[in-house]
C-alpha positions, -999 to 999 in steps of 0.1 A, spaced: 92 310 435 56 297 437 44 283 473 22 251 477 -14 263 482 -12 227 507 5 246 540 38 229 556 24 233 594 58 239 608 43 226 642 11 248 640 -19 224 637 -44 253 634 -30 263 601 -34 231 586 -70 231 606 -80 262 586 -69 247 553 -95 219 557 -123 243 569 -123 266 537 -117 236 511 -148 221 529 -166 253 525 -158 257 490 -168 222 481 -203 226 499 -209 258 481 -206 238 445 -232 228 428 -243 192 431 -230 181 399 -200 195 408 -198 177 439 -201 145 427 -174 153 398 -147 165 424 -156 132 449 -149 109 420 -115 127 411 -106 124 450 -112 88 449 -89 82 419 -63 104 429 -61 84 461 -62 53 442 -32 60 424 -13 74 454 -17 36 473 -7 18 440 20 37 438 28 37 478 30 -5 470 48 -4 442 73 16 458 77 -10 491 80 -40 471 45 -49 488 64 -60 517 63 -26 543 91 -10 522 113 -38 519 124 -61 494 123 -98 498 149 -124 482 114 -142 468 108 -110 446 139 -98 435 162 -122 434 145 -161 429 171 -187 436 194 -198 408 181 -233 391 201 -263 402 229 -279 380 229 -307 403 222 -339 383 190 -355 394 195 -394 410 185 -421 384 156 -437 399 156 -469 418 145 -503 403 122 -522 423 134 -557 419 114 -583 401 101 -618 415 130 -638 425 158 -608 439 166 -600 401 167 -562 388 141 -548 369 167 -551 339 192 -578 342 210 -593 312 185 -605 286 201 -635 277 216 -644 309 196 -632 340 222 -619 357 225 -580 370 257 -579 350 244 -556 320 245 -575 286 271 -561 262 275 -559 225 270 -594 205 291 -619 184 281 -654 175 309 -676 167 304 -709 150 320 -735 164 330 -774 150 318 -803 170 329 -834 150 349 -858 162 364 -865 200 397 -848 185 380 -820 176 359 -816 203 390 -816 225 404 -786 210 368 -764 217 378 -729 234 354 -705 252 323 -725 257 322 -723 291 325 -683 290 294 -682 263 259 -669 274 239 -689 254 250 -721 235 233 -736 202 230 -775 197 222 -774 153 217 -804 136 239 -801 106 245 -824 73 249 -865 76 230 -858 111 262 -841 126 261 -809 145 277 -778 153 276 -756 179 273 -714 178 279 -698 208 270 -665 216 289 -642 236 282 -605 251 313 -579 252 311 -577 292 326 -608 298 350 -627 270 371 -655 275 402 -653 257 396 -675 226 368 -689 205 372 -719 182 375 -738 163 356 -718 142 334 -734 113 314 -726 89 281 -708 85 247 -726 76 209 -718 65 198 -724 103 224 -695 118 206 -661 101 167 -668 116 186 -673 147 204 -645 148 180 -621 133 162 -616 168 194 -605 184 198 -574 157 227 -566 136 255 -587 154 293 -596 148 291 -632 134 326 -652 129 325 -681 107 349 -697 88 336 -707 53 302 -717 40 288 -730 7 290 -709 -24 251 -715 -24 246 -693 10 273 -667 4 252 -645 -14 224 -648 14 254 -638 42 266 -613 23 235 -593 21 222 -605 59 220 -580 86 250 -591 107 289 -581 108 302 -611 88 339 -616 105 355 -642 85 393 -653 73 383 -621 45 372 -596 63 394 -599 99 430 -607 102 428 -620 135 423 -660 132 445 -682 140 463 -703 115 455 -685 86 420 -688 89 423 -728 79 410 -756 106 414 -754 132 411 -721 136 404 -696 168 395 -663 171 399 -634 202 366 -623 210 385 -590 224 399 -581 193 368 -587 169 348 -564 190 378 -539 185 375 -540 147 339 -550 149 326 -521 174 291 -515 163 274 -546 173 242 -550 190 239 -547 226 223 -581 239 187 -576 234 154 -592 244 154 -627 226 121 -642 247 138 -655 278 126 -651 315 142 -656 345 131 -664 380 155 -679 405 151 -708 430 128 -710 449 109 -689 428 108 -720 401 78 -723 383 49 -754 389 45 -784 374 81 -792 368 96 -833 373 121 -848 388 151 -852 358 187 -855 366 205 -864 336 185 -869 299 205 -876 266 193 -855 233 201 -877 202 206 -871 167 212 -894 135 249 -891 142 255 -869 172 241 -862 207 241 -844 241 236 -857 270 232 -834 305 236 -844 343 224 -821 369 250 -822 399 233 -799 425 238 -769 411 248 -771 375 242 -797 345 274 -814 335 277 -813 295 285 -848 270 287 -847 239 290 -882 215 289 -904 248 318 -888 265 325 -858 287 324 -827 273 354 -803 278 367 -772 265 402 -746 277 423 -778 281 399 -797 297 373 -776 317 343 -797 319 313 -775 300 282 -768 320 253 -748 319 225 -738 342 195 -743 321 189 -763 293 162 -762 263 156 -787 238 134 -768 214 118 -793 191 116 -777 154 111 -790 122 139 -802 103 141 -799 63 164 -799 36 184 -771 31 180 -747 -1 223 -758 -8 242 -784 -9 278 -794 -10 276 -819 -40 272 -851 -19 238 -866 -12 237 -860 26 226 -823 19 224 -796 45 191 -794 63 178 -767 77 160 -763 109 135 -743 113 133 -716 141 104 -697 133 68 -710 143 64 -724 168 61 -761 189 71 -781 221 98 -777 240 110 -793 274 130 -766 297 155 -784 320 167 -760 355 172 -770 391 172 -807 384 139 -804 366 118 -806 335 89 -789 325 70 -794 296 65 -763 273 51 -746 243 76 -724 222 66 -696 196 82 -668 169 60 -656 149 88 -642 124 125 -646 124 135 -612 141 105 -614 169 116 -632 203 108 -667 208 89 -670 243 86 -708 262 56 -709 280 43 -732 307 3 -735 311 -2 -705 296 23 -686 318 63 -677 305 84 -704 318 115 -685 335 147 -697 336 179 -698 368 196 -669 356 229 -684 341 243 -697 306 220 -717 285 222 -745 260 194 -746 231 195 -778 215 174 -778 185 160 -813 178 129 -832 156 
């Protein structure tokens, strides 16, 4: 078997002494070329022995460390949503759009509702449960309400249920593509509801009314959404809310006011905490006698023109028009305030403004009357 020219020592320091002595000899007989050749391979060769010495260790003294060879797994843990600072006035950063409150808005139906007669006005279901509440001047100078109502909170009926008119689709195109329950309309505006972008729930297309679908009839808010389900979720329509103190400048002293049509009106009492709801002269009520109330109210004053159909009599539906923009005086906390409206087109949001400034609301339910 060959032997290793490099000797093993075996305790004898001399030997390995020698070894040294004639490789130094040999190198200093070389030539200087030589010399310089042999340093150069030295170096390398040593080079490569500590890389590989290191590579070896782990670059840790010969031990291997958790950090190099084995990282920590990658959490599953779902991070925590983030925390919403809250806005002026204690609310979240994203309370319900049409109401305020920290309850998240659900999905959408608008629901038509008859306001003629005391009779009739009697019978009215649900208004109370509504977030937002339309005042609409209809034909003779009459009106109707529509009431719109989120899927988190539904009272248990709706109604009487009415007709549709022009006025309802620029309304409703801001809030997206929405259940709408109406009972009827003129052969005129049928084709322009059957092509609108809304869920049209009517005595045709939902089993559910009451009575057949003929007057007066009411609807389960509940069960339209459950044939209905793909509604919009409340969106942005243009209101602001701040509440009390937080209310804004400039707003008067106005405890009760009366909002009159050629044959109809509203008239609102502020009681402390709340405005108390009339309608014709007398006391508004609705679920078998429930006086209705509201928190804020807005009279938005539009322009109002004749309709595009008519019923065959001369007192032909009007139309009144939503899009634009005008005055408006915004009634909250027992006051008024004076304001500017706009919507620019008939899906944008219509913002009130005060001064130049959005004029925010007491986070509650809202009635819009829309008046000349």
């Amino acid at each position: 078997m060959a032997q290793s020219e490099f000797p093993s020592g075996n305790g004898q320091s001399g030997g390995l002494e020698r070894w040294f002595t004639d490789r130094l000899r040999w190198f200093r007989a070389l030539d200087k070329r030589f010399q310089i050749a042999a340093a150069a391979g030295l170096a390398i060769l040593l080079a490569g022995v500590a890389v590989l010495s290191l590579s070896l260790s782990g670059g840790n003294g010969g031990k291997q460390t958790d950090e190099t060879v084995n990282p920590p797994p990658i959490s599953r843990e779902p991070s925590a949503a983030p925390v919403q600072p809250p806005t002026p006035g204690g609310l979240p950063a994203s309370p319900n759009p049409l109401t305020g409150d920290v309850r998240p808005g659900g999905k959408v139906l608008a629901v038509k509702i008859d306001n003629v007669g005391a009779a009739t006005q009697a019978r009215q279901a649900g208004l109370n449960s509504a977030d937002i509440v339309y005042a609409i001047r209809v034909e003779g100078g009459l009106s109707r309400l529509m009431a719109i109502y989120d899927s988190s909170h539904v009272p248990t009926s709706v109604g009487p249920v009415r007709s549709a008119r022009e006025t309802d689709l620029p309304i409703l195109a801001a809030y997206g593509k929405v259940d709408f329950a109406y009972s009827g309309a003129s052969n005129g505006f049928l084709p322009d509801l059957a092509k609108a972008n809304v869920f049209n729930v009517t005595p045709s297309t939902y089993g559910g009314f009451s009575n057949g679908g003929s007057s007066p009839t009411f609807i389960s808010p509940a069960a339209v959404f459950a044939q209905f389900p793909d509604a919009a979720v409340a969106p942005d329509i243009g209101l602001r809310f701040a509440d009390a103190p937080n209310t804004p400048p400039g707003g008067t002293s106005a405890d009760s006011f009366v909002v009159r049509m050629p044959a109809a009106s509203f008239g609102f009492s502020w009681d402390g905490s709340k405005y108390l709801v009339s309608t014709d002269g007398h006391a508004a009520v609705t679920d078998s006698g429930q006086r209705d109330t509201t928190t804020n109210v807005i009279v938005q004053h539009v322009n109002i023109v004749p309709g595009r159909f008519t019923d065959g009599l001369d007192n032909n539906a009007v139309l009144s028009r939503t899009t634009g923009s005008g005055n408006a005086d915004v009634y909250r906390n027992g006051l008024v305030y004076h304001c500017t409206w706009s919507k620019p087109t008939d899906s944008s949001p219509t913002t009130y403004s005060i001064n130049g400034s959005p004029m925010t609301l007491q986070s509650g339910r809202t009635w819009i009357v829309l008046a000349s």
